[in-house]
mmJSON file of the N, C-alpha and C atoms, coordinates in Angstrom:
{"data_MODEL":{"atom_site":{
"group_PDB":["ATOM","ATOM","ATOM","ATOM","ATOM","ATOM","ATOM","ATOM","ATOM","ATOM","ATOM","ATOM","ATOM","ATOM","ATOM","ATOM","ATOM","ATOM","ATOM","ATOM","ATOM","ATOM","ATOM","ATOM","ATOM","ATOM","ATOM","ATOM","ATOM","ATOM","ATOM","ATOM","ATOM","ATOM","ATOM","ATOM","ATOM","ATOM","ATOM","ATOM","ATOM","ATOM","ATOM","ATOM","ATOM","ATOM","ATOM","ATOM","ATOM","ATOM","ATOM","ATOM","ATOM","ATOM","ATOM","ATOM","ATOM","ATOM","ATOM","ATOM","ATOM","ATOM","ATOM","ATOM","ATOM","ATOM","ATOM","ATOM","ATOM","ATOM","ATOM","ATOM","ATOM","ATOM","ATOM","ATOM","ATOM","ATOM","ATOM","ATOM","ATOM","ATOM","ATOM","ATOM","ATOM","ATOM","ATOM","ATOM","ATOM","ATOM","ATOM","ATOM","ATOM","ATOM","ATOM","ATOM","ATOM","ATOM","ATOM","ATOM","ATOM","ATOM","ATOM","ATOM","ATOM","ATOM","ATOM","ATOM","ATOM","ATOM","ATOM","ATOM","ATOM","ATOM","ATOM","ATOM","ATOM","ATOM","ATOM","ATOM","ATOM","ATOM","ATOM","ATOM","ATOM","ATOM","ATOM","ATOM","ATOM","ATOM","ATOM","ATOM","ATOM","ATOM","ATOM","ATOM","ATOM","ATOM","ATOM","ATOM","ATOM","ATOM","ATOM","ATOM","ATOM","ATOM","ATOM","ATOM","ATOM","ATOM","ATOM","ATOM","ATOM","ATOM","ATOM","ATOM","ATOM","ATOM","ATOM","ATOM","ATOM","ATOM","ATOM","ATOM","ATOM","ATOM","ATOM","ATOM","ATOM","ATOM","ATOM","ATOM","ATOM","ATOM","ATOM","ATOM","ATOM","ATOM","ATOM","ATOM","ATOM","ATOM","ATOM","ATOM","ATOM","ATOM","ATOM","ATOM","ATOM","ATOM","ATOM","ATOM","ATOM","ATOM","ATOM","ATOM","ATOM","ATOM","ATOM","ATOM","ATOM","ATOM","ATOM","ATOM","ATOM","ATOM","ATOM","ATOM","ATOM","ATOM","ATOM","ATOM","ATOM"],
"id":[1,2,3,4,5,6,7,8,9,10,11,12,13,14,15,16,17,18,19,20,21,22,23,24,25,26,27,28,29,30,31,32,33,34,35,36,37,38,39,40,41,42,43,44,45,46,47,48,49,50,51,52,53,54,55,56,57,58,59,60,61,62,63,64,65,66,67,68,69,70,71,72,73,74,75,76,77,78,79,80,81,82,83,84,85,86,87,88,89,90,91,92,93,94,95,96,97,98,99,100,101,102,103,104,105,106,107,108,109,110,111,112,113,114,115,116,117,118,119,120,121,122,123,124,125,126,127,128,129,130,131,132,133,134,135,136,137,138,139,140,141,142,143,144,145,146,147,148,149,150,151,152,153,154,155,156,157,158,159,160,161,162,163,164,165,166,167,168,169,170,171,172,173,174,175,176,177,178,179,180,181,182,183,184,185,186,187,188,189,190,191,192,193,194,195,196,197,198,199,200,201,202,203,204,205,206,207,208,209,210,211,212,213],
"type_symbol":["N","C","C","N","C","C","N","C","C","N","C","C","N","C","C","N","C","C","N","C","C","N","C","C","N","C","C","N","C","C","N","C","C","N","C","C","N","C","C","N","C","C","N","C","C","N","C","C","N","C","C","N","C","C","N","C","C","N","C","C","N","C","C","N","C","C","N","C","C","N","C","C","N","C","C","N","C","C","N","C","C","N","C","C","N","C","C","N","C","C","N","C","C","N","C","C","N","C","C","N","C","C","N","C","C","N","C","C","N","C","C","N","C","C","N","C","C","N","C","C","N","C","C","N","C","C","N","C","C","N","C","C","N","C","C","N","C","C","N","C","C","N","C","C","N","C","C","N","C","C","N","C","C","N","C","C","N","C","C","N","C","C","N","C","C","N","C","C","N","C","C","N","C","C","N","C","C","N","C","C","N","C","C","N","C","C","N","C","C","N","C","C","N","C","C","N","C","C","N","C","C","N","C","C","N","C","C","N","C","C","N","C","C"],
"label_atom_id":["N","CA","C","N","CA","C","N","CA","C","N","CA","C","N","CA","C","N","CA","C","N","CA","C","N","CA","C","N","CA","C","N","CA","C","N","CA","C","N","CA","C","N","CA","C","N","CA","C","N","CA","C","N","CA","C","N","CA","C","N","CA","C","N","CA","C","N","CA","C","N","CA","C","N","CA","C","N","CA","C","N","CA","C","N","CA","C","N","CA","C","N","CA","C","N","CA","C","N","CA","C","N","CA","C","N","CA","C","N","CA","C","N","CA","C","N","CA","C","N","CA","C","N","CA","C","N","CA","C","N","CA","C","N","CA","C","N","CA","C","N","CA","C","N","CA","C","N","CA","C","N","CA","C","N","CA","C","N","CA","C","N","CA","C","N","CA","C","N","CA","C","N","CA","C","N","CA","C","N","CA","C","N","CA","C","N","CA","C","N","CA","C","N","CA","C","N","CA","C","N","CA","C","N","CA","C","N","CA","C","N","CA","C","N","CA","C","N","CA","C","N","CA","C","N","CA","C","N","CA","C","N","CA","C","N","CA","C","N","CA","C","N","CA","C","N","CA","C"],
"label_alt_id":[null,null,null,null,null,null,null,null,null,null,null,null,null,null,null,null,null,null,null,null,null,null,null,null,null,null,null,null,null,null,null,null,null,null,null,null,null,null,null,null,null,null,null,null,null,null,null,null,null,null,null,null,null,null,null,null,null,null,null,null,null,null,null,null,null,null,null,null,null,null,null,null,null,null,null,null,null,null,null,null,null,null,null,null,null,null,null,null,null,null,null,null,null,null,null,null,null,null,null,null,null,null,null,null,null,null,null,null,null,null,null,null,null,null,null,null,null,null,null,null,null,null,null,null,null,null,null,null,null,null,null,null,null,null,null,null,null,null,null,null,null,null,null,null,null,null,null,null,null,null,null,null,null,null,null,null,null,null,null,null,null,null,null,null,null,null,null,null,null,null,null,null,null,null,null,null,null,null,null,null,null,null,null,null,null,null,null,null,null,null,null,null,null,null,null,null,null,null,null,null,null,null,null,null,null,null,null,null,null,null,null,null,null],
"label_comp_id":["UNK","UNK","UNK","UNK","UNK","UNK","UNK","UNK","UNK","UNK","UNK","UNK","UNK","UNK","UNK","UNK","UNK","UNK","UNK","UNK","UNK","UNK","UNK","UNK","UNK","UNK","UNK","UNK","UNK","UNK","UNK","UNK","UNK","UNK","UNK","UNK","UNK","UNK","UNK","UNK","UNK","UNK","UNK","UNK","UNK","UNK","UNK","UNK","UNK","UNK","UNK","UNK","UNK","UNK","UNK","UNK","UNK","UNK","UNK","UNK","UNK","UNK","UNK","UNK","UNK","UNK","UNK","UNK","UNK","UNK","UNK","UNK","UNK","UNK","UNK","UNK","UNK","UNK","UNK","UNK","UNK","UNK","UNK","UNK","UNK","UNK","UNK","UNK","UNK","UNK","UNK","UNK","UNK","UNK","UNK","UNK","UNK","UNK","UNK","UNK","UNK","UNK","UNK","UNK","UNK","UNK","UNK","UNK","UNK","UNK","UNK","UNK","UNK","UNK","UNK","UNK","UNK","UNK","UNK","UNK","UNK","UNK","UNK","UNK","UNK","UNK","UNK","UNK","UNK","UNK","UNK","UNK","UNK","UNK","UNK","UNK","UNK","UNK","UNK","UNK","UNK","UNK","UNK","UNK","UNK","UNK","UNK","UNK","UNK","UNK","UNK","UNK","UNK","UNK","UNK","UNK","UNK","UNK","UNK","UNK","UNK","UNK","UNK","UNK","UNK","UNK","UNK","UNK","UNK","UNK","UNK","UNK","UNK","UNK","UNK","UNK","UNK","UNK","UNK","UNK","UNK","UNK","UNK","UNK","UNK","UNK","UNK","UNK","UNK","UNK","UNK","UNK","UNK","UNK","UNK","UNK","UNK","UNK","UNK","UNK","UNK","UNK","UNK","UNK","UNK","UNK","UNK","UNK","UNK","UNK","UNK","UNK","UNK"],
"label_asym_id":["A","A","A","A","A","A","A","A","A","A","A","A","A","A","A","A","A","A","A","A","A","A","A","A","A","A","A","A","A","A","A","A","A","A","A","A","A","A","A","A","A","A","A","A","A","A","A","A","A","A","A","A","A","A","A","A","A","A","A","A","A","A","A","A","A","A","A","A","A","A","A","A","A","A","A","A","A","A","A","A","A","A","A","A","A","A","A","A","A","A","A","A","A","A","A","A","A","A","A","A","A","A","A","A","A","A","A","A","A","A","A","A","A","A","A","A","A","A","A","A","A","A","A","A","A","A","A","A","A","A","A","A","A","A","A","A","A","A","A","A","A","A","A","A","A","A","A","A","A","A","A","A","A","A","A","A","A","A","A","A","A","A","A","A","A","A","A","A","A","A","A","A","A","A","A","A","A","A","A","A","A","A","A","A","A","A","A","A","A","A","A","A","A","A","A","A","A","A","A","A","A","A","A","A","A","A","A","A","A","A","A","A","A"],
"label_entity_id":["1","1","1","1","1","1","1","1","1","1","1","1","1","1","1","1","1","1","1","1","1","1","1","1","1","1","1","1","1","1","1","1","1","1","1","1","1","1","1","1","1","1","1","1","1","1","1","1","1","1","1","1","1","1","1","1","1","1","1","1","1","1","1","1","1","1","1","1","1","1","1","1","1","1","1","1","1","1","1","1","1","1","1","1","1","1","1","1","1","1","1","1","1","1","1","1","1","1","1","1","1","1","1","1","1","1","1","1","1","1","1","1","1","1","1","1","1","1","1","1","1","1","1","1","1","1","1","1","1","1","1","1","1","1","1","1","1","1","1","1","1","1","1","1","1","1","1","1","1","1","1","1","1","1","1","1","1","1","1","1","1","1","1","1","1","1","1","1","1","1","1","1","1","1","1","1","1","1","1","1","1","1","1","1","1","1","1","1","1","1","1","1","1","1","1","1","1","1","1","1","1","1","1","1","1","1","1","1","1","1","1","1","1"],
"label_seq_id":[1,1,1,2,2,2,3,3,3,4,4,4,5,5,5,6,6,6,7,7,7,8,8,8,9,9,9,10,10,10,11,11,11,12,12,12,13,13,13,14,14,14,15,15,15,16,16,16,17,17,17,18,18,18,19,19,19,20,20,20,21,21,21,22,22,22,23,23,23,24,24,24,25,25,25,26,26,26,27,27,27,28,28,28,29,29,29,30,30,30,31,31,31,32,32,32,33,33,33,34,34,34,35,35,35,36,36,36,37,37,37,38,38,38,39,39,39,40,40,40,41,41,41,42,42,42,43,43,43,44,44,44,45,45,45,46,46,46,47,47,47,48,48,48,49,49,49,50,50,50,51,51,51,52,52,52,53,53,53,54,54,54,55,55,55,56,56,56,57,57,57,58,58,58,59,59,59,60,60,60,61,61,61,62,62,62,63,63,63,64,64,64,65,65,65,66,66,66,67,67,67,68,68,68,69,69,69,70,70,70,71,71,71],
"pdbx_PDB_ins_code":[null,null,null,null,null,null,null,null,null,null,null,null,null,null,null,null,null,null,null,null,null,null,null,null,null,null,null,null,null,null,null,null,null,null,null,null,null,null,null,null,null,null,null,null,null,null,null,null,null,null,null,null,null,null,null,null,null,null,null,null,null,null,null,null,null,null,null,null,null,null,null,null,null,null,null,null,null,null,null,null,null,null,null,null,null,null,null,null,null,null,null,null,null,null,null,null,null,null,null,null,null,null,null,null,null,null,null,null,null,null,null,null,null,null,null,null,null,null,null,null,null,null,null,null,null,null,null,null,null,null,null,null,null,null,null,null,null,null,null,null,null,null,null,null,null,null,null,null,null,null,null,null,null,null,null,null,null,null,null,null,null,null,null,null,null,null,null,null,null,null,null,null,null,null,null,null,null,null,null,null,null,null,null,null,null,null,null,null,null,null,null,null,null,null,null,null,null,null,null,null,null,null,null,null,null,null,null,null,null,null,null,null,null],
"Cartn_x":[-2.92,-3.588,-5.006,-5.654,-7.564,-7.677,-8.563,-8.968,-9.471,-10.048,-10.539,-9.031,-8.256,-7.01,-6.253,-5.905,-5.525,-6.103,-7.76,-8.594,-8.171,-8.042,-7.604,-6.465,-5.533,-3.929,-4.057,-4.536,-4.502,-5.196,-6.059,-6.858,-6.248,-5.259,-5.049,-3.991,-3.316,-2.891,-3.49,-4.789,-5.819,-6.603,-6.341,-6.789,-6.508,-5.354,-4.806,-5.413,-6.147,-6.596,-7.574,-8.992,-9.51,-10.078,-9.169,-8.952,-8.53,-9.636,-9.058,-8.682,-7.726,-7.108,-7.947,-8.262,-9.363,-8.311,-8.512,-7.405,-7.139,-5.232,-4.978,-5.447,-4.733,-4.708,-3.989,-2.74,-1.48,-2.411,-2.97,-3.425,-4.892,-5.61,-7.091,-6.696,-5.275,-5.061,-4.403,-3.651,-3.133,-4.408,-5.316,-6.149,-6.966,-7.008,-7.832,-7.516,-5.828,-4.936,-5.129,-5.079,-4.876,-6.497,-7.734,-9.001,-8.95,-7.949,-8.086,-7.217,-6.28,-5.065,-4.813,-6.073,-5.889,-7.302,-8.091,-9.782,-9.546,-10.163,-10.135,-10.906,-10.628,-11.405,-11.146,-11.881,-11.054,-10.034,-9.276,-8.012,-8.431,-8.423,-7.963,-7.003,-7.252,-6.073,-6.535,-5.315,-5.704,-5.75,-4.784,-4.471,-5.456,-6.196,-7.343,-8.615,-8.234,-9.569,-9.428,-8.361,-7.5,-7.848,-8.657,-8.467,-7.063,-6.388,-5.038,-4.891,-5.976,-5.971,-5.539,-5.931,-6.129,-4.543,-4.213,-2.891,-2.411,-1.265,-1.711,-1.663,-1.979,-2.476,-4.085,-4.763,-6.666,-6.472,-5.765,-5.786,-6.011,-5.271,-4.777,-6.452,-6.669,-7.855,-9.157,-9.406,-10.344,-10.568,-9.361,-8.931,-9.644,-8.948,-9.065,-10.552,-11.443,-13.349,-13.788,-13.366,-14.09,-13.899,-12.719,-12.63,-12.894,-12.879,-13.885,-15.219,-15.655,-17.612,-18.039,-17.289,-16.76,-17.915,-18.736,-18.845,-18.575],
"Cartn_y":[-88.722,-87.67,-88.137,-87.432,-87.505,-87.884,-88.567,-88.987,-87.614,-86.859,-85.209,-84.607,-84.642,-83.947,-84.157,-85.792,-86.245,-85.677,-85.719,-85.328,-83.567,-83.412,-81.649,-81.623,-82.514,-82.162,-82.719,-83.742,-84.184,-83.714,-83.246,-81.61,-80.589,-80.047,-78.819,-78.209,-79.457,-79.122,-78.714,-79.058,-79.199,-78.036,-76.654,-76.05,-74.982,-74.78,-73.778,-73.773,-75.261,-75.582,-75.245,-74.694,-74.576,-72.752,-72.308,-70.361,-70.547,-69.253,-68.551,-67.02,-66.18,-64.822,-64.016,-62.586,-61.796,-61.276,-61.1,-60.944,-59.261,-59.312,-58.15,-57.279,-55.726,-55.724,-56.142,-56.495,-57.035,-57.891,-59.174,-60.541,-60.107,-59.257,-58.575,-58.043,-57.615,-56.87,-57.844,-58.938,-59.816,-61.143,-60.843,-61.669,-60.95,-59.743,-59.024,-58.715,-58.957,-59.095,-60.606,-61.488,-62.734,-62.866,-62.248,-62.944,-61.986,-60.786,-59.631,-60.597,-61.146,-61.675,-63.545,-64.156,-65.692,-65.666,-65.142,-66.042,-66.645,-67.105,-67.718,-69.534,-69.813,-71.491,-72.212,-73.297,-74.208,-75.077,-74.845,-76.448,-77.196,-78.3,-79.703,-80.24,-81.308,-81.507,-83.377,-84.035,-85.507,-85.734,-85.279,-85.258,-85.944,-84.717,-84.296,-85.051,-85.631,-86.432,-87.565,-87.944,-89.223,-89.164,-88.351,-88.328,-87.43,-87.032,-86.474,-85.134,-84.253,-82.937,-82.441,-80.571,-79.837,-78.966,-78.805,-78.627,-76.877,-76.535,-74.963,-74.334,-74.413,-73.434,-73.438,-74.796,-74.359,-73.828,-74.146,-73.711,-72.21,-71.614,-70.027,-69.701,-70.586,-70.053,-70.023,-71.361,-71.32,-69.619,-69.805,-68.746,-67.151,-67.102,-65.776,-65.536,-67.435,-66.754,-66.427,-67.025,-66.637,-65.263,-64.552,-63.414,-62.159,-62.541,-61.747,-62.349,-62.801,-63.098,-64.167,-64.589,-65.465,-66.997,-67.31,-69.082,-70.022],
"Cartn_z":[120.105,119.374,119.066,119.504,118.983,117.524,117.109,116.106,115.024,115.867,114.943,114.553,115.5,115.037,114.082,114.025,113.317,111.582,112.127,110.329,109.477,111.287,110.653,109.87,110.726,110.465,108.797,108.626,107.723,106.152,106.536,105.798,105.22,106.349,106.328,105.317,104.5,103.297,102.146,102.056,101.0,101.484,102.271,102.933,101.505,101.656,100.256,98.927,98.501,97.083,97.117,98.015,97.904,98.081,98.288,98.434,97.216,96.559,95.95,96.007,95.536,95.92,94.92,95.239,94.732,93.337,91.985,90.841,90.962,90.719,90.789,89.874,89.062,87.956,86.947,87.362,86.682,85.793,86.473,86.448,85.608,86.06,85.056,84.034,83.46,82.578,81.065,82.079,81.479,80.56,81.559,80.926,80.031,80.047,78.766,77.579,77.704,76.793,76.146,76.596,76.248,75.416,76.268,75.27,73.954,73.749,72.744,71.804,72.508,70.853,70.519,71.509,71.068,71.402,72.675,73.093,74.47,74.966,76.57,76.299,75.039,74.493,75.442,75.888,76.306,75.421,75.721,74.561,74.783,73.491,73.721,74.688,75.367,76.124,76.557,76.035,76.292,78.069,78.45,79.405,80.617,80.32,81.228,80.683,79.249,78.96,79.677,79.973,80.93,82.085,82.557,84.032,84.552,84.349,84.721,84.803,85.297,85.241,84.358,84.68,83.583,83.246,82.489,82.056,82.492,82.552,83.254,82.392,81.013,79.696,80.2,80.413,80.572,82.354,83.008,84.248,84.308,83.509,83.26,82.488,81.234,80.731,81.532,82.533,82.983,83.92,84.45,85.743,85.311,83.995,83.03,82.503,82.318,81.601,83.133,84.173,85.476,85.884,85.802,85.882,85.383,84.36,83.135,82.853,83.626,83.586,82.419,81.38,80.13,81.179,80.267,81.079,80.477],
"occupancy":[1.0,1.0,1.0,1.0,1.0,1.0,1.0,1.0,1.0,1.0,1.0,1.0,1.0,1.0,1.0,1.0,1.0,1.0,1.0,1.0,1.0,1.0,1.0,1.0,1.0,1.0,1.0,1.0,1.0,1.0,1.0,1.0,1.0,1.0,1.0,1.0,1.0,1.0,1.0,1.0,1.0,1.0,1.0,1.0,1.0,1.0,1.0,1.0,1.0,1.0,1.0,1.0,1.0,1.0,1.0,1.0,1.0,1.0,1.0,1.0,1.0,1.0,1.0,1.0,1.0,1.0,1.0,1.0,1.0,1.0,1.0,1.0,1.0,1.0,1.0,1.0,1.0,1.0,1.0,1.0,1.0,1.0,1.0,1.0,1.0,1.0,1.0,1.0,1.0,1.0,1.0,1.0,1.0,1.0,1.0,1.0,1.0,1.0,1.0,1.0,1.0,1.0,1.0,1.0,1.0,1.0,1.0,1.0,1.0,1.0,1.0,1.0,1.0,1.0,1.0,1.0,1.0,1.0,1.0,1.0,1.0,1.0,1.0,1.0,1.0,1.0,1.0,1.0,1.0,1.0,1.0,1.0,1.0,1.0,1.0,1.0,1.0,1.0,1.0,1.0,1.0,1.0,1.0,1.0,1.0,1.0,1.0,1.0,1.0,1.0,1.0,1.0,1.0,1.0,1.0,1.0,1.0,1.0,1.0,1.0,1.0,1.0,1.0,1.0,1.0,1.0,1.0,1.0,1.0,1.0,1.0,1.0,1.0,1.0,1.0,1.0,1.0,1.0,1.0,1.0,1.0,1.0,1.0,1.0,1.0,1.0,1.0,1.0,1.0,1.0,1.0,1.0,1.0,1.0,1.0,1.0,1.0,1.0,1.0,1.0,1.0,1.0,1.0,1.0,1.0,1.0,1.0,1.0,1.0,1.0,1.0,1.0,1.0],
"B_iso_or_equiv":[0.0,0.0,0.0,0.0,0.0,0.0,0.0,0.0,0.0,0.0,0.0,0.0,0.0,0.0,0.0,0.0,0.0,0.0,0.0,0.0,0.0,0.0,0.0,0.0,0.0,0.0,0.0,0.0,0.0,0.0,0.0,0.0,0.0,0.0,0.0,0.0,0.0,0.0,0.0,0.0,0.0,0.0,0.0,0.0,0.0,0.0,0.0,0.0,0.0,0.0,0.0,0.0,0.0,0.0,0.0,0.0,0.0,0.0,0.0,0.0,0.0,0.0,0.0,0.0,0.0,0.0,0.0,0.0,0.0,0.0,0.0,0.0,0.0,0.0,0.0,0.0,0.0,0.0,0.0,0.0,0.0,0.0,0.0,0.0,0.0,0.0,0.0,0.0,0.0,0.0,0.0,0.0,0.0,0.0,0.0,0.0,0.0,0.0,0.0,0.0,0.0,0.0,0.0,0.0,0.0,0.0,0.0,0.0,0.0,0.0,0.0,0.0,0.0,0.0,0.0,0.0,0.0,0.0,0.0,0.0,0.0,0.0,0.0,0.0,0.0,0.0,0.0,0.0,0.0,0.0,0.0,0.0,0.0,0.0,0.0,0.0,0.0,0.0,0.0,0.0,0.0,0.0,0.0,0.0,0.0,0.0,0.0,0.0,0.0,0.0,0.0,0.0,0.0,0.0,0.0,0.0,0.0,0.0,0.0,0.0,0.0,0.0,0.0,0.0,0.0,0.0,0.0,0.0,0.0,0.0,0.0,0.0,0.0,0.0,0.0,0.0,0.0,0.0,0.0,0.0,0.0,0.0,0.0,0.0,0.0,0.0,0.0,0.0,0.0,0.0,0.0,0.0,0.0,0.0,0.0,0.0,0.0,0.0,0.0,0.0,0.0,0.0,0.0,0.0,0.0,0.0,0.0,0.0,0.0,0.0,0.0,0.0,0.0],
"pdbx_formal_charge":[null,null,null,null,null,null,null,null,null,null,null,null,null,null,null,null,null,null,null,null,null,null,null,null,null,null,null,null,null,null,null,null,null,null,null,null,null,null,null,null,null,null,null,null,null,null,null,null,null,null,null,null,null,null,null,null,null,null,null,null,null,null,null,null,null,null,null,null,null,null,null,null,null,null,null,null,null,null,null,null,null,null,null,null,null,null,null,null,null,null,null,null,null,null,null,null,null,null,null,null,null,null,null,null,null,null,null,null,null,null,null,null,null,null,null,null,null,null,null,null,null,null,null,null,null,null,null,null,null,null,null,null,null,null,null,null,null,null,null,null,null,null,null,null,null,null,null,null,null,null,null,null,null,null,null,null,null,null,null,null,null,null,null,null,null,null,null,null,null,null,null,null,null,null,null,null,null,null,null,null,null,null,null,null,null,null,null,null,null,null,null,null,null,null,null,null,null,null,null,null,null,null,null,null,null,null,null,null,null,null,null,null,null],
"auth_seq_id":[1,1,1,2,2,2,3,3,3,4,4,4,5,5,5,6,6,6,7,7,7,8,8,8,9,9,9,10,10,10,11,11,11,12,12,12,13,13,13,14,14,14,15,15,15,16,16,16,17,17,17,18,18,18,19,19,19,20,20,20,21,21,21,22,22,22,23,23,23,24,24,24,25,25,25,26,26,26,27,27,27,28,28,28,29,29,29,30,30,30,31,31,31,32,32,32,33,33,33,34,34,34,35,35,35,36,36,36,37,37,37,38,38,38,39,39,39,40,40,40,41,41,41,42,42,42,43,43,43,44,44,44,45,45,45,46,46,46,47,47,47,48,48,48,49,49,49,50,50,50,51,51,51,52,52,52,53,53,53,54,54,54,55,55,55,56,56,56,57,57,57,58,58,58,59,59,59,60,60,60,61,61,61,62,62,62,63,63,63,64,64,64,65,65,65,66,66,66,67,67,67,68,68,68,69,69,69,70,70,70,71,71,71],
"auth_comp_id":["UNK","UNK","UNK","UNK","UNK","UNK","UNK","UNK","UNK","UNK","UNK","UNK","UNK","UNK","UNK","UNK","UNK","UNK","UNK","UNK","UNK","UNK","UNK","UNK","UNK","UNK","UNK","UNK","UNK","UNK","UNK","UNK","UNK","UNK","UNK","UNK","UNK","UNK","UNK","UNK","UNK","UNK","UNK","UNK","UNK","UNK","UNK","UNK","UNK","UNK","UNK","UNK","UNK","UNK","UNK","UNK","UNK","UNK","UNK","UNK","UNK","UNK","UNK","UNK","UNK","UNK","UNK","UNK","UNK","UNK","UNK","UNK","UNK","UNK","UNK","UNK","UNK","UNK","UNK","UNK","UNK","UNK","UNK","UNK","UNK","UNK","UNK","UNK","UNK","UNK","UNK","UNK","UNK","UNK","UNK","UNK","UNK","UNK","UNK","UNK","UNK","UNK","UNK","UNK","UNK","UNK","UNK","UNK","UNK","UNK","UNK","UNK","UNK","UNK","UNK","UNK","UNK","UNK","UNK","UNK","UNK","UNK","UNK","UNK","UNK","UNK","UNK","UNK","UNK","UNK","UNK","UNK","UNK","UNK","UNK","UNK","UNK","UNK","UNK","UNK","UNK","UNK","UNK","UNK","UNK","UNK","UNK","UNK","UNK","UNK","UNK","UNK","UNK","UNK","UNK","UNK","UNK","UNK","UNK","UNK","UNK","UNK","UNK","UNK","UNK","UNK","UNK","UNK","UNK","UNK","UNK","UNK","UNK","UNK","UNK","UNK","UNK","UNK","UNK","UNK","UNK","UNK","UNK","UNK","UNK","UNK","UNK","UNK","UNK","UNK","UNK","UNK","UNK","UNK","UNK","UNK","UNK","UNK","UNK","UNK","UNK","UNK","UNK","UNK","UNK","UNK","UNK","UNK","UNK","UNK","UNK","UNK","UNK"],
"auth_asym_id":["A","A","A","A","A","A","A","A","A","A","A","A","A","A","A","A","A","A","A","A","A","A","A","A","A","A","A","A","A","A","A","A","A","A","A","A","A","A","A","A","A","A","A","A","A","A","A","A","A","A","A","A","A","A","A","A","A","A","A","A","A","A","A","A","A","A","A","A","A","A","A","A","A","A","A","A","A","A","A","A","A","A","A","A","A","A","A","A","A","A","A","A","A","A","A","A","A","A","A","A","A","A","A","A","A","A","A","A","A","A","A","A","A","A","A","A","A","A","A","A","A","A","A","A","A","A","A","A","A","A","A","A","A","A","A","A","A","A","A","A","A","A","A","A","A","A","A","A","A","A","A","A","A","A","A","A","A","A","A","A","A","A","A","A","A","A","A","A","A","A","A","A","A","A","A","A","A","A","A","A","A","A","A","A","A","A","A","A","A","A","A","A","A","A","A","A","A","A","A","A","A","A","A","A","A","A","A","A","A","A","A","A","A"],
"auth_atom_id":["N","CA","C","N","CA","C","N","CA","C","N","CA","C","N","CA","C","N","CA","C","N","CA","C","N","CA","C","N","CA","C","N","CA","C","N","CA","C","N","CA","C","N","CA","C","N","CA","C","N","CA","C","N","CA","C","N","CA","C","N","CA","C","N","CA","C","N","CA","C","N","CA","C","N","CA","C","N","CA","C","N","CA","C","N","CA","C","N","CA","C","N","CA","C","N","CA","C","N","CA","C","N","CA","C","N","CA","C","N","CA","C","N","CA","C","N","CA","C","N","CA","C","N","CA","C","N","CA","C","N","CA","C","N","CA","C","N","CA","C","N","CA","C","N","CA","C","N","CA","C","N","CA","C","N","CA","C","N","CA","C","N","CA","C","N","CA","C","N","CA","C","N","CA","C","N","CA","C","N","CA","C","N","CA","C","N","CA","C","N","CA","C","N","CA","C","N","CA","C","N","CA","C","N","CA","C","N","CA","C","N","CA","C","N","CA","C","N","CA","C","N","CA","C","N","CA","C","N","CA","C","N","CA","C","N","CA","C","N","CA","C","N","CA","C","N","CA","C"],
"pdbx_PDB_model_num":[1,1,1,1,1,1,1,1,1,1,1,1,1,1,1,1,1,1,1,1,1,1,1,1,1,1,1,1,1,1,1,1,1,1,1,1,1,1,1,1,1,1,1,1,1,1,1,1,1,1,1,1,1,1,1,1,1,1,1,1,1,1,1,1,1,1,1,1,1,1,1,1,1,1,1,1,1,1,1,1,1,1,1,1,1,1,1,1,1,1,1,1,1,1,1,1,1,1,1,1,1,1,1,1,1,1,1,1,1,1,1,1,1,1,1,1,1,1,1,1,1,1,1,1,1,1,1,1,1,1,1,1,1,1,1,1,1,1,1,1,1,1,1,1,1,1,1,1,1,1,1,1,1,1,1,1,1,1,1,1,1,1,1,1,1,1,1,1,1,1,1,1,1,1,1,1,1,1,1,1,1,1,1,1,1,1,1,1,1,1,1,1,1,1,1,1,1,1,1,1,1,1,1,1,1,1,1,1,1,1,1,1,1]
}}}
């Protein structure tokens, strides 16, 4: 196997993390709900002060200020 192929094959998992899907309304509605009855803050989160990524409570928030124009 070619040396390029190998880079693709090896890529092409990390292919998915980087798409993102255009938000339904379900998902636009849910988040307009959520900044009306808590806010879209970022949390605290040690986690992620660790180096250890972001937890899927800020995952959801980040997801929700981007979609609603929020920076």
């Amino acid at each position: 196997m070619s040396k390029l192929a190998l880079i693709l094959l090896a890529a092409l998992p990390l292919a998915g993390c980087v798409t993102t899907t255009e938000p339904g309304s379900q998902e636009r509605a849910y988040c307009e709900r959520m900044e009306r009855e808590m806010g879209t803050d970022h949390r605290h989160d040690h986690a992620e002060a660790k180096g250890m990524g972001m937890n899927p409570m800020n995952v959801t928030h980040a997801r929700c200020r981007q979609m609603l124009g929020i920076s």
